[in-house]
N, C-alpha and C positions, 0 to 999 in steps of 0.2 A: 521562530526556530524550533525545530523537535527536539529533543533532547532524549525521549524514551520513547517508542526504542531507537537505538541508535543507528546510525547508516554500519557501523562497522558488524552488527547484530544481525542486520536485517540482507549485507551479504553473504556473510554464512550461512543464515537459515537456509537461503535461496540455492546456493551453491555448496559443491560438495568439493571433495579434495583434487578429484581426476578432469572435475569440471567447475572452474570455478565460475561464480557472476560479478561482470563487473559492475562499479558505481553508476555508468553509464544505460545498463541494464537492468538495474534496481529504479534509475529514476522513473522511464519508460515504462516500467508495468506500475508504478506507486501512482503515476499520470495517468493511464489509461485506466485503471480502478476508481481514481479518483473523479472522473468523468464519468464513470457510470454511475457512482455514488449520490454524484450530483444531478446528474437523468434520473433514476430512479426518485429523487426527491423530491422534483420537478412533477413528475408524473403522479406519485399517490396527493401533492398538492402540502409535504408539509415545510413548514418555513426554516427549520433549522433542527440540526442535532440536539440529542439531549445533552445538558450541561453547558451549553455552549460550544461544543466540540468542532473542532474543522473538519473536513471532509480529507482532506490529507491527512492528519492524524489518525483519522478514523484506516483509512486503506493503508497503514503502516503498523498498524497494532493487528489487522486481519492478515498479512502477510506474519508476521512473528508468530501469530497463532495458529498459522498452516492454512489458514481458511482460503487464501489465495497464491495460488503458487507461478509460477514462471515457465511459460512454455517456450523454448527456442522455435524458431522457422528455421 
């Protein structure tokens, strides 16, 4: 389970007042991030994050920190 940062953190960032994101929305790009994360690791050949860290943590702390943000279709 994540605990930081939180889902209710990580819809805000995403979403603004006139537009907001839902949980729904949040999970969908946290999963397709999190796919890349895991290709990308795949491809340079290395076997795990530093510290131990999951790939899902990892694309959930780069969304809080704006590094990945949320495109509508």
């Amino acid at each position: 389970m994540i605990n930081e940062p939180s889902v209710d953190a990580l819809v805000r960032k995403l979403g603004t007042e006139e537009n907001p994101v839902s949980r729904y929305e949040l999970c969908v790009l946290v999963s397709k991030r999190t796919r890349q994360i895991i290709e990308q690791m795949q491809n340079v050949g290395a076997g795990e994050l530093p510290n131990k860290q999951k790939e899902i943590v990892l694309a959930c702390q780069e969304i809080m920190n704006g590094k990945v943000t949320g495109i509508k279709d």
